[in-house]
BALUM-199891 format. One line per 4 residues: number of its first residue (from 0); their letters; for each residue y, z, x of N, C-alpha, C. Coordinates in Angstrom, 1 decimal. Layout:
BEGIN
NUM = A = Y Z X Y Z X Y Z X  ...;
//
This chain:
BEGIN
0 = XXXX = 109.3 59.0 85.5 109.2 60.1 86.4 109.5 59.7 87.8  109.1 58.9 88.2 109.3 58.1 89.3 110.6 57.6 90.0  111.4 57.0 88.7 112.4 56.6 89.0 113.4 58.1 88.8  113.2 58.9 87.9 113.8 60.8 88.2 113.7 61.1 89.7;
4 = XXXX = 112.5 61.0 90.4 112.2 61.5 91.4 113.1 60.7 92.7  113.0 59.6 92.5 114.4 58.5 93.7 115.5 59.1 93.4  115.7 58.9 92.0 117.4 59.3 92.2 117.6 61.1 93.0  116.8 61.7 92.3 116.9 63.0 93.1 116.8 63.3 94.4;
8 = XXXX = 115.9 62.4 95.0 115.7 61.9 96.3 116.9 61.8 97.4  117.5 60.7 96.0 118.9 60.0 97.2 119.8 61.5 97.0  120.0 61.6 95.4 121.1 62.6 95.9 121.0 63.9 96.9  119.2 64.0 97.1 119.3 65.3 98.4 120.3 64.8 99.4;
12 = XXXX = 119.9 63.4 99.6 120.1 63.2 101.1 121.2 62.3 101.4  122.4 62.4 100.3 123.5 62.0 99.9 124.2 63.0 100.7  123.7 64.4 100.1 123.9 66.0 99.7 124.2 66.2 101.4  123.2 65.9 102.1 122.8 66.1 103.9 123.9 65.1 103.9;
16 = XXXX = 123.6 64.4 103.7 125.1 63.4 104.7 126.2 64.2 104.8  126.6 64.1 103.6 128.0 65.1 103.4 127.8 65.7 104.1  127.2 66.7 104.4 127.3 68.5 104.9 127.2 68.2 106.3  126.2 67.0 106.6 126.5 66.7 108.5 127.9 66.3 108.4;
20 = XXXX = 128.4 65.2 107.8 129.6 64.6 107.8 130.5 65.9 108.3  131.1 66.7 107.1 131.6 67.7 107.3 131.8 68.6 108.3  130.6 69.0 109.3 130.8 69.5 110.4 131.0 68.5 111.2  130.4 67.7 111.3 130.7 66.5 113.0 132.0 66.4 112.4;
24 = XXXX = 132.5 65.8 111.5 134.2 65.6 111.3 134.9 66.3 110.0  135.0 67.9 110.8 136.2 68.7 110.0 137.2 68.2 109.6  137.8 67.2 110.4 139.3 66.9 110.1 139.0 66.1 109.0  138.1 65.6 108.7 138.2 64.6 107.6 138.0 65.9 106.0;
28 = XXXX = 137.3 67.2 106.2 137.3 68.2 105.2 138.7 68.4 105.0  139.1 68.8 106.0 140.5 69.7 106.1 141.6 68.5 105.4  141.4 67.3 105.5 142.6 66.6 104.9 142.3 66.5 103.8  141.0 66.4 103.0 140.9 66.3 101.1 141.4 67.7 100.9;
32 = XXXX = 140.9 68.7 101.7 141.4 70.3 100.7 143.1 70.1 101.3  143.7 69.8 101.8 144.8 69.6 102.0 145.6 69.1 101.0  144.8 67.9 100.3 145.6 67.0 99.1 144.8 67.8 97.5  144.0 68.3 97.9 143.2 68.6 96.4 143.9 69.5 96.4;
36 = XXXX = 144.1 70.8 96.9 144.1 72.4 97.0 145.9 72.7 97.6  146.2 73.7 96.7 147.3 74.6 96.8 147.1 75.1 98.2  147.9 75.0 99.0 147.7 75.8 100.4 148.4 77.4 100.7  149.5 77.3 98.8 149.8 78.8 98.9 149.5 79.5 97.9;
40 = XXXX = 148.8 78.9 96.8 148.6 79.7 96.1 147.1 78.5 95.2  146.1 79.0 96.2 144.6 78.2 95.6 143.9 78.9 94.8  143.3 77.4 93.6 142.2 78.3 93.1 141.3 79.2 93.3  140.6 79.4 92.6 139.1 80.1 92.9 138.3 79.1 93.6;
44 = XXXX = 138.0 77.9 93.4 136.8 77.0 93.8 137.8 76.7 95.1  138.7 76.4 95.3 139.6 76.0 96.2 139.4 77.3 97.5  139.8 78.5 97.1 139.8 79.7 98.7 138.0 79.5 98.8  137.3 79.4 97.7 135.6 79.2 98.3 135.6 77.8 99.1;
48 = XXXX = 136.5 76.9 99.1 136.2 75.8 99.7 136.6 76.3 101.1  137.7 76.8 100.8 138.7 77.1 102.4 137.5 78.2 103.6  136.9 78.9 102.6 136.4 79.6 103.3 135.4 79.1 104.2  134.7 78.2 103.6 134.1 77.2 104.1 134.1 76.8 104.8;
52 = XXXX = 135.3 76.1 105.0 135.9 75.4 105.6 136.2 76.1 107.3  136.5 77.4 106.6 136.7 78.6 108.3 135.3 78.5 109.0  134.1 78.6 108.3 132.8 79.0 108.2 132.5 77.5 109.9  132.7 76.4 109.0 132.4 75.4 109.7 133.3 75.6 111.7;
56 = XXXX = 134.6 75.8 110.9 135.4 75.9 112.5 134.8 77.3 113.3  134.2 77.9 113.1 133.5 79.2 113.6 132.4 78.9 114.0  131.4 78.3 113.5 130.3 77.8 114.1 130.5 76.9 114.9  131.9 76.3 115.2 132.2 75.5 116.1 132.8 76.1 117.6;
60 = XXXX = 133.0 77.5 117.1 133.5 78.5 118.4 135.0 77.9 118.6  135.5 77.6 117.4 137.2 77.8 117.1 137.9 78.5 116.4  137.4 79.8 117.2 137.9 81.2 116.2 139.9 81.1 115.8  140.8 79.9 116.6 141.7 80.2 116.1 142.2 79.2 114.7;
64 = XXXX = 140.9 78.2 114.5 141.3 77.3 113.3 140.3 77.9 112.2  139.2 78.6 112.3 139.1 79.2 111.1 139.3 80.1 110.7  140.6 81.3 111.7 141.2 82.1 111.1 142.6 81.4 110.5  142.9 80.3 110.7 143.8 79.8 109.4 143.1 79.2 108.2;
68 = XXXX = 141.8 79.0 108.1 141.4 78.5 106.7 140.9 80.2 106.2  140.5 81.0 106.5 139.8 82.6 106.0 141.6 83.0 105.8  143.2 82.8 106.5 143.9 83.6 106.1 144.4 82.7 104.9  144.6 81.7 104.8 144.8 81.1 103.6 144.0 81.5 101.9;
72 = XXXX = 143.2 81.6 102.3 142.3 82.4 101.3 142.2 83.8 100.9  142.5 84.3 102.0 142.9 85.9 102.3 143.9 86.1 101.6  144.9 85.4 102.0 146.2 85.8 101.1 146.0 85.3 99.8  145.6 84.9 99.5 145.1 84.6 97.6 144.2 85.9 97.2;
76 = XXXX = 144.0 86.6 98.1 143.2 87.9 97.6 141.7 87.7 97.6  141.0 86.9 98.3 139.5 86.1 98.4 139.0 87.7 99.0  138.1 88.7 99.3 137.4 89.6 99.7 136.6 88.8 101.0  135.7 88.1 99.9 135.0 87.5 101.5 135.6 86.9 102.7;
80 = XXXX = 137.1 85.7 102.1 137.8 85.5 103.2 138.4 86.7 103.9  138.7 88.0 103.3 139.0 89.1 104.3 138.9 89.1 105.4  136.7 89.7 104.8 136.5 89.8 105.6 135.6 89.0 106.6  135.8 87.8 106.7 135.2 86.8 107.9 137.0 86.8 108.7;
84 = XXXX = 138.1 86.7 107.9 139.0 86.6 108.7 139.1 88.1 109.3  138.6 89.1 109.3 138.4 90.2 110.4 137.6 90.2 111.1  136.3 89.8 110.8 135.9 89.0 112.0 136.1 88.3 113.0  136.9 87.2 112.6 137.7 86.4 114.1 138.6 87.1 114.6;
88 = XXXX = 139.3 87.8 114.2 139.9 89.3 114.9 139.3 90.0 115.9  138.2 90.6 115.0 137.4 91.5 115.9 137.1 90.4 116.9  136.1 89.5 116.9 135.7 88.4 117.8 136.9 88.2 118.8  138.1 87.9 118.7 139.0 87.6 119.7 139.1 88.6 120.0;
92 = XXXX = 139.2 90.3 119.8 139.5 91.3 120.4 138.6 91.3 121.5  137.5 91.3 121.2 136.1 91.1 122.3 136.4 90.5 123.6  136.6 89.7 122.5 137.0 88.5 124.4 138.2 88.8 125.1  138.9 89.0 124.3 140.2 89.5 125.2 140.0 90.9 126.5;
96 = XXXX = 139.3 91.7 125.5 138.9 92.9 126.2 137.8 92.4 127.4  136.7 91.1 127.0 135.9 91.0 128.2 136.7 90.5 129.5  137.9 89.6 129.0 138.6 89.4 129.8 139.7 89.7 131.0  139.8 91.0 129.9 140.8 92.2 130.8 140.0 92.9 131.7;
100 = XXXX = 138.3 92.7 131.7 137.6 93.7 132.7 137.2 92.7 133.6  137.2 91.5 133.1 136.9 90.8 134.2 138.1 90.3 135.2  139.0 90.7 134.6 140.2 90.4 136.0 140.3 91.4 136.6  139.9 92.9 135.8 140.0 93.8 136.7 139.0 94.0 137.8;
104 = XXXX = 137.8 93.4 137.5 136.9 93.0 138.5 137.2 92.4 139.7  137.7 91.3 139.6 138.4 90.5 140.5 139.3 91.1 141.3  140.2 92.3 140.8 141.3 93.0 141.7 140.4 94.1 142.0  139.4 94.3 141.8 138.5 95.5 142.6 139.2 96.8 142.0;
108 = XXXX = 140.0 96.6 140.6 140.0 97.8 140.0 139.2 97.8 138.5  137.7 98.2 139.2 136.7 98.1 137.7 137.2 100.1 137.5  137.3 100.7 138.3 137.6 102.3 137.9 138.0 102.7 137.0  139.1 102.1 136.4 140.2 102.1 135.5 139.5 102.1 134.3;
112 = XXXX = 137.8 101.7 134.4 137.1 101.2 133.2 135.7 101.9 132.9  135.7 102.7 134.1 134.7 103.7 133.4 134.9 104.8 133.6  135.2 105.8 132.6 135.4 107.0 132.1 134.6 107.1 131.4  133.2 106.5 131.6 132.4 106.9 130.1 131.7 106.2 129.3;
116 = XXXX = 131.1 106.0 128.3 130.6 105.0 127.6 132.2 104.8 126.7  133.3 105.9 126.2 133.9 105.2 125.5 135.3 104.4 126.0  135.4 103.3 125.8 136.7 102.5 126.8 137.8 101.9 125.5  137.5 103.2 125.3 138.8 102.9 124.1 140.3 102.8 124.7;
120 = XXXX = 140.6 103.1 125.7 142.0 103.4 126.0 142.1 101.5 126.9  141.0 101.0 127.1 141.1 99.4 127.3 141.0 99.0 126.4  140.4 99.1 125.4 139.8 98.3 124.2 141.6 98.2 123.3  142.0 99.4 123.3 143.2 99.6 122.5 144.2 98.5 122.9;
124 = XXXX = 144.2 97.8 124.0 145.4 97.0 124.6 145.3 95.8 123.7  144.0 95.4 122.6 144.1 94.2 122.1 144.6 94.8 120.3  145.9 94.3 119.8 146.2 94.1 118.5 144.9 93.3 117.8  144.1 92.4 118.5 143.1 91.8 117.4 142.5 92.6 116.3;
128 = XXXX = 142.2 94.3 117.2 141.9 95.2 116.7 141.9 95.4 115.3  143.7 95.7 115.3 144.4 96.2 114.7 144.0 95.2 113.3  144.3 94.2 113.8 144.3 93.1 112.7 143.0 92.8 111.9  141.8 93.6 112.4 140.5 93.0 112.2 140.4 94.8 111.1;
132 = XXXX = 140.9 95.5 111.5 140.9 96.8 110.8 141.6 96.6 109.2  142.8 95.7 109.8 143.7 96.1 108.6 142.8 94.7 107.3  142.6 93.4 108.0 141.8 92.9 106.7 140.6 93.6 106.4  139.5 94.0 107.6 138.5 95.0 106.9 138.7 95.8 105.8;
136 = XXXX = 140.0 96.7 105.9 140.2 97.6 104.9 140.6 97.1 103.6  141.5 96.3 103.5 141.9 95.7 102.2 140.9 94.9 101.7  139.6 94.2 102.2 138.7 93.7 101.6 137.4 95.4 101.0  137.3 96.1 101.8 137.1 97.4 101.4 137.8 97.7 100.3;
140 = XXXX = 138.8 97.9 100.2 139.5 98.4 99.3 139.4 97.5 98.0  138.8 96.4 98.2 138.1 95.3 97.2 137.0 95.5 96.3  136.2 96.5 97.2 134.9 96.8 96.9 134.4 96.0 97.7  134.5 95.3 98.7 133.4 94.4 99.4 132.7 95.5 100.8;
144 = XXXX = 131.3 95.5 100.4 130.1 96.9 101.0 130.3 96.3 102.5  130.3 95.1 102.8 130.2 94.5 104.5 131.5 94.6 105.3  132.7 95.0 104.1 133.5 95.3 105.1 133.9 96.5 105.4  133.2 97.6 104.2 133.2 99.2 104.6 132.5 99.3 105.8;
148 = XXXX = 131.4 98.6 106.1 130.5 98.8 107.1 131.1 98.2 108.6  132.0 97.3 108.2 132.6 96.9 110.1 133.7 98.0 110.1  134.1 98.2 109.1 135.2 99.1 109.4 135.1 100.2 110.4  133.5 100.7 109.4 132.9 102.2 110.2 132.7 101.6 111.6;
152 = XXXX = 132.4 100.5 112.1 132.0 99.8 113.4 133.0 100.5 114.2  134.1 99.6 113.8 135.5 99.8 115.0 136.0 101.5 114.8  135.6 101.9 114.1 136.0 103.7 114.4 134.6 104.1 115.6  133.6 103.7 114.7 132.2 104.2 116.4 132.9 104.0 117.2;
156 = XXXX = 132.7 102.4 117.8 133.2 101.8 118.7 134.6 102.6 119.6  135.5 103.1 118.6 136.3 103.5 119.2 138.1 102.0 119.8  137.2 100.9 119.0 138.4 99.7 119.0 139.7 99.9 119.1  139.9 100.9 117.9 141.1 101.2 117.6 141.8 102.0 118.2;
160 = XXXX = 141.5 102.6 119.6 142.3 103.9 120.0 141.5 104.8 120.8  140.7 104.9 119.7 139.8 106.0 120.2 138.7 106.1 118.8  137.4 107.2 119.3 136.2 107.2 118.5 136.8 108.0 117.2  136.4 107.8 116.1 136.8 108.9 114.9 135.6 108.6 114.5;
164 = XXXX = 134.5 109.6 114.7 133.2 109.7 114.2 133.1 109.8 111.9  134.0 110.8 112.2 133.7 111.3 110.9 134.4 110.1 109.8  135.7 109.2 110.4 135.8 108.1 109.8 135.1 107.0 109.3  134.1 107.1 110.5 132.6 106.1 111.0 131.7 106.3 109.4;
168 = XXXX = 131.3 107.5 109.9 129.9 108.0 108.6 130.7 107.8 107.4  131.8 108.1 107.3 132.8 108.2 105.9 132.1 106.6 105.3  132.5 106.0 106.1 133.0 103.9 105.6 131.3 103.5 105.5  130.5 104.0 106.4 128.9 103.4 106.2 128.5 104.2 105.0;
172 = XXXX = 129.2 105.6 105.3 128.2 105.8 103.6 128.6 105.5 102.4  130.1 104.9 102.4 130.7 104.1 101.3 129.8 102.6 101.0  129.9 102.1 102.1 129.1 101.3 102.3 127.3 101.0 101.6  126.8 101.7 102.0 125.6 101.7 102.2 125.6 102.2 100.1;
176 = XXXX = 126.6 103.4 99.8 126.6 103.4 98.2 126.6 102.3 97.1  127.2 101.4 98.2 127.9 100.0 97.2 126.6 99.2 97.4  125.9 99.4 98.6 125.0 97.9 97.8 124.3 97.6 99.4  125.2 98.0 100.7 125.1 97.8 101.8 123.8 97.4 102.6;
180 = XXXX = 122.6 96.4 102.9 121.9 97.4 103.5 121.7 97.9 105.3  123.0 97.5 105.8 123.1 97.0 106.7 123.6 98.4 107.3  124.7 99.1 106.2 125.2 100.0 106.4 124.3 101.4 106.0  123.5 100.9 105.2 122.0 101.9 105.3 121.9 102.3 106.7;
184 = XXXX = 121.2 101.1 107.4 120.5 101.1 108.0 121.2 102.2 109.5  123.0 102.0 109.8 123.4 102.7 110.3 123.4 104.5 109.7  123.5 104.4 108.2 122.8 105.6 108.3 121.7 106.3 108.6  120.5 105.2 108.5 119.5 106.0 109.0 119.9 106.3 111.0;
188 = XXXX = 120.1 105.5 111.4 120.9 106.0 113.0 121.8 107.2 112.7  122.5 107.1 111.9 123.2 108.8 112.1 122.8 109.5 111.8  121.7 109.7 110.7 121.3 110.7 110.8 120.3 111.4 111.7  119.5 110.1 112.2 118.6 110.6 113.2 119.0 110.4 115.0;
192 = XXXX = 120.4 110.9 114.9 121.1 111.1 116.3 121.8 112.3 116.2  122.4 112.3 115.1 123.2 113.3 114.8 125.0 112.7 115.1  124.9 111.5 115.5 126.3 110.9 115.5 127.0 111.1 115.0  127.7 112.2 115.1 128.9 112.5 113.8 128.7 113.7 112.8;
196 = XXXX = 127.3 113.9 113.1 126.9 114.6 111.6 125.6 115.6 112.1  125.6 116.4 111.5 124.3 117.2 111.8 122.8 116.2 111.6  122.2 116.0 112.4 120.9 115.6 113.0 120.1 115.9 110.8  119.4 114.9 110.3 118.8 115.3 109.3 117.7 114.8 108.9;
200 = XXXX = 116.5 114.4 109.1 115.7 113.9 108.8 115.3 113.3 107.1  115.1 114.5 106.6 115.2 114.4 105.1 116.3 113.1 104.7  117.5 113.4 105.0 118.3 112.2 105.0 117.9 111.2 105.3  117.8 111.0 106.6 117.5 109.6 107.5 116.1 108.9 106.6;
204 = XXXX = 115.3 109.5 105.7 114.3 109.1 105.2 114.2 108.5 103.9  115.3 109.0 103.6 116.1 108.8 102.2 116.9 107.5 102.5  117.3 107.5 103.1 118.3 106.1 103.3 117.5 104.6 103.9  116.6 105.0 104.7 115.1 104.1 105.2 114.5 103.8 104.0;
208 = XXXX = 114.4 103.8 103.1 114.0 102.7 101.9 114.8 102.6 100.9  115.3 101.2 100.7 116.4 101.1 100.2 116.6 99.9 99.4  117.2 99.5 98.6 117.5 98.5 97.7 118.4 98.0 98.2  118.9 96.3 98.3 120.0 95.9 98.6 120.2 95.6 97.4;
212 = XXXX = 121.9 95.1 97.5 122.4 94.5 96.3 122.4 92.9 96.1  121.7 92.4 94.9 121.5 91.1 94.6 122.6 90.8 94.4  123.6 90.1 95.6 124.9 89.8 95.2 125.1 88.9 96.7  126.6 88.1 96.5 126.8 86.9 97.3 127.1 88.4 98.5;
216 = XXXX = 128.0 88.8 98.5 128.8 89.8 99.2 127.6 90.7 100.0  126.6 91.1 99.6 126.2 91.8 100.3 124.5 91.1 100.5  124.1 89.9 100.5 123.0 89.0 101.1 123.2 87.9 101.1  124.6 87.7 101.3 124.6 85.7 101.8 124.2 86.1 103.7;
220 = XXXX = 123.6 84.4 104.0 123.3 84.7 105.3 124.7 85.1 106.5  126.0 84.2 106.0 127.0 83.8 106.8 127.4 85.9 107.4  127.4 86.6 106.2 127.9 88.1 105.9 127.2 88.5 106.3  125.8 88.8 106.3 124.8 89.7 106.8 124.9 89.2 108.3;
224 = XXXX = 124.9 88.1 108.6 125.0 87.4 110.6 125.6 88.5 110.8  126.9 88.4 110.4 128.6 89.2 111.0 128.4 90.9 110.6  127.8 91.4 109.8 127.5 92.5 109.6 126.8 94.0 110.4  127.5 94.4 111.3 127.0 95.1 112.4 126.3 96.5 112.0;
228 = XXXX = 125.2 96.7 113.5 124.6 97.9 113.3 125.3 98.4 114.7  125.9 99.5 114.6 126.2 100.6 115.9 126.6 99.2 116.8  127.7 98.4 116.2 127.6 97.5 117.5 127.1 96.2 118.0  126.7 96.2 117.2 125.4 94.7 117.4 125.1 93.8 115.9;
232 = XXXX = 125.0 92.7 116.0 125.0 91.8 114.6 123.3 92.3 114.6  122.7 92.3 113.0 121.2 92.1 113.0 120.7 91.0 113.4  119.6 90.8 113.4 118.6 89.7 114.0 118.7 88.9 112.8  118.5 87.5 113.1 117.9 86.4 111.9 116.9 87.1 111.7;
236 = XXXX = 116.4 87.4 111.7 114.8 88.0 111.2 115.1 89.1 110.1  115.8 89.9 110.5 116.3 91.1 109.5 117.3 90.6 108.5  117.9 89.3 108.8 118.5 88.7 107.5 117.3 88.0 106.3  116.4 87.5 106.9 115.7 86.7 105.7 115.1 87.8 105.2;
240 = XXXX = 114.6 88.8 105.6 113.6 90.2 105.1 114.7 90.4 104.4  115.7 91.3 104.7 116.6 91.7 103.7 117.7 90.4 102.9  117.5 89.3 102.7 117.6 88.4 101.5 116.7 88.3 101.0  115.4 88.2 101.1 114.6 88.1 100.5 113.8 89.7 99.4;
244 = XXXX = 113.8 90.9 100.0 114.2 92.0 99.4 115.2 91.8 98.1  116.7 91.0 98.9 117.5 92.0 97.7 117.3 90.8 96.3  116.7 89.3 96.4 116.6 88.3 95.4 115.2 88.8 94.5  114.4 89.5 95.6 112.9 89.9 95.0 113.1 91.5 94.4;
248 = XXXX = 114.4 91.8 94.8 114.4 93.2 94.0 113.4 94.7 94.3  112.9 94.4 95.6 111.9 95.1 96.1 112.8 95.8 97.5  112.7 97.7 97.2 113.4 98.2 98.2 112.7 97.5 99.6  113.8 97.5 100.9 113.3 96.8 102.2 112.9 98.7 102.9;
252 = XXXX = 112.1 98.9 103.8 112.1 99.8 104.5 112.8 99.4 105.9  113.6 100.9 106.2 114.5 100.3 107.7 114.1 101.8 108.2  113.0 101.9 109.5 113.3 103.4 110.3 113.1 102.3 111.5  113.4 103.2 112.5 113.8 103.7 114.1 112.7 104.3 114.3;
256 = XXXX = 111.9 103.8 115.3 111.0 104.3 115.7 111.3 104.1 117.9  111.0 105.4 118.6 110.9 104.7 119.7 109.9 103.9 119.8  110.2 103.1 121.2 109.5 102.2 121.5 108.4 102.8 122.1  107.3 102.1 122.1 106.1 102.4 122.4 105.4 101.9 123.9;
260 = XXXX = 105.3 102.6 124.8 104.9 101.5 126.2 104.0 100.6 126.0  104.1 99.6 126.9 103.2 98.3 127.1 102.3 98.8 128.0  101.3 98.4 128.3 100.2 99.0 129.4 100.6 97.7 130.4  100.9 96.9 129.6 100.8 95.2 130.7 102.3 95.4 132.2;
264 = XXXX = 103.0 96.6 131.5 104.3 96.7 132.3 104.1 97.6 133.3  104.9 97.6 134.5 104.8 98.5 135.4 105.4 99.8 134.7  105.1 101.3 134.9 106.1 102.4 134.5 107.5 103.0 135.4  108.3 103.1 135.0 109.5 103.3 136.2 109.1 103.9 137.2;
268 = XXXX = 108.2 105.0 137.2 108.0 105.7 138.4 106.6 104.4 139.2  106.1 103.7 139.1 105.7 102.7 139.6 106.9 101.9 140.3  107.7 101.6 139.5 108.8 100.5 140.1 109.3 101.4 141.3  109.3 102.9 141.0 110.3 103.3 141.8 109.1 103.6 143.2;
272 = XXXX = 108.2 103.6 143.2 106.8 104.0 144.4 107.1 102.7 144.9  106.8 101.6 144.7 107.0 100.2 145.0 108.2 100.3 146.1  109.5 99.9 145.3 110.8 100.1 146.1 111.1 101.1 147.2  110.2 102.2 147.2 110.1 103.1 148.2 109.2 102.7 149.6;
276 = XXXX = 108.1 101.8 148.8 106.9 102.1 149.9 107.6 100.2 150.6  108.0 99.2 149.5 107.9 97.8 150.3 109.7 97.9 150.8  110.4 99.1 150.9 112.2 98.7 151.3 112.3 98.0 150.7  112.9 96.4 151.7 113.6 95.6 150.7 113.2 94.5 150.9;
280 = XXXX = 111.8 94.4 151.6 110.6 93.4 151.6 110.6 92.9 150.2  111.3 91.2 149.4 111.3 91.2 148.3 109.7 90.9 147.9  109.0 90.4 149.0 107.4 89.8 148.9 106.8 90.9 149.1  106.2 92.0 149.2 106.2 93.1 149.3 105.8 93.6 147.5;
284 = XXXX = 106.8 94.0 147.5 107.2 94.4 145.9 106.8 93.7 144.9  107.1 91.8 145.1 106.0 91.2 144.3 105.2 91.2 144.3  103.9 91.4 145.6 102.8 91.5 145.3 102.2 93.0 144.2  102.9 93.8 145.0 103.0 95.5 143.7 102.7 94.6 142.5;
288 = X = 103.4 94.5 141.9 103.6 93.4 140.6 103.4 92.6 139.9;
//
């Protein structure tokens, strides 16, 4: 028993070597799947490796080397490679777009940039968009529930052009049917906003307790990270609750509640008596405080 228990021992921490190895030195991953693996036409265990392989260069914040291991895979027809390779899409679209407001900052024409909450007519200047829509969809079109649900993202958002609400609710409630719970959870927000759709409570109540799907696609951690609500990735926190939900098979509950005041906090109309009574005395206002 003893000697079972060493060997299993070493091979954990064989197991950790490798997997550190791996990230501190990609290049040395990338050259075995290079000699083991088809680069045009890979197995199954092969695009799961590749994908991987993207997985690692992303966590590394080299969105342009793991969207060649996610399109390699993609083009073998991988779903998940899809959709992480829409992801580094969307992700470069972001930054491109942060970066077109920030020069326009710099030339003192921020104007050009607000008409609004929606800045689709800047957002539209990045193809990433386009490209992050078109693998979304075809992994969609796969049946994979996490990419109906970014899909619906970039129609909110308005990425593509402009807002198409009813596109939006269309893809989350596709979404959210298949297994989603991520894309639930955006329906419970639509319905209790009325985003798109008539305001419904009974709905919004209905979709707040919910079953995920015990599946890689819709509760691995890497997919649920990248999986947006209205815009925003969920919290690590709301990933282990909803993995842990969809492996224990127990609906997760997801409502929106406003937020509740703190008594420990000043209330705005305090902040704003303060600011009135100390100008711009910053010592003043601290003591308020």
């Amino acid at each position: 028993m003893r000697r079972i228990f060493i060997i299993t021992a070493s091979l954990v921490g064989l197991l950790a070597v490798v997997v550190a190895a791996n990230f501190q030195f990609p290049q040395i991953t990338e050259t075995a799947l290079k000699m083991q693996c088809s680069m045009t036409a890979p197995s199954e265990n092969c695009q799961k490796r590749m994908v991987s392989m993207g997985h690692v260069w992303a966590l590394k914040d080299n969105l342009a080397r793991a969207a060649i291991w996610y399109d390699r895979a993609a083009q073998a027809g991988d779903p998940f490679a899809m959709f992480h390779l829409a992801w580094v899409y969307e992700r470069a679209g972001d930054r491109d777009f942060k970066m077109t407001v920030r020069q326009a900052a710099d030339n003192n024409r921020m104007n050009a940039f607000h008409d609004g909450p929606d800045l689709s007519p800047a957002l539209a200047t990045s193809g990433n968009f386009k490209l992050a829509a078109e693998w979304y969809r075809k992994a969609a079109d796969k049946g994979f529930a996490p990419a109906m649900n970014n899909l619906a993202e970039l129609y909110l958002s308005g990425r593509l052009g402009e807002r198409n609400l009813q596109q939006a609710f269309n893809w989350h409630l596709a979404g959210a049917r298949a297994g989603n719970p991520v894309a639930a959870m955006n329906l419970v927000l639509t319905y209790k906003t009325g985003m798109g759709v008539p305001r419904d409570p009974a709905e919004a109540a209905k979709w707040a307790s919910f079953m995920p799907a015990d599946d890689a696609a819709n509760a691995s951690d890497m997919t649920l990270s990248r999986t947006n609500v209205y815009g925003s990735p969920i919290a690590p926190q709301q990933v282990a609750v909803l993995r842990a939900s969809a492996k224990q098979h127990l609906p997760v509950q997801m409502d929106y509640a406003p937020l509740k005041p703190d008594s420990r906090l000043p209330t705005f109309h305090a902040v704003e008596t303060g600011l009135g009574s100390s100008g711009s005395d910053p010592a003043a206002l601290q003591r308020k405080f």
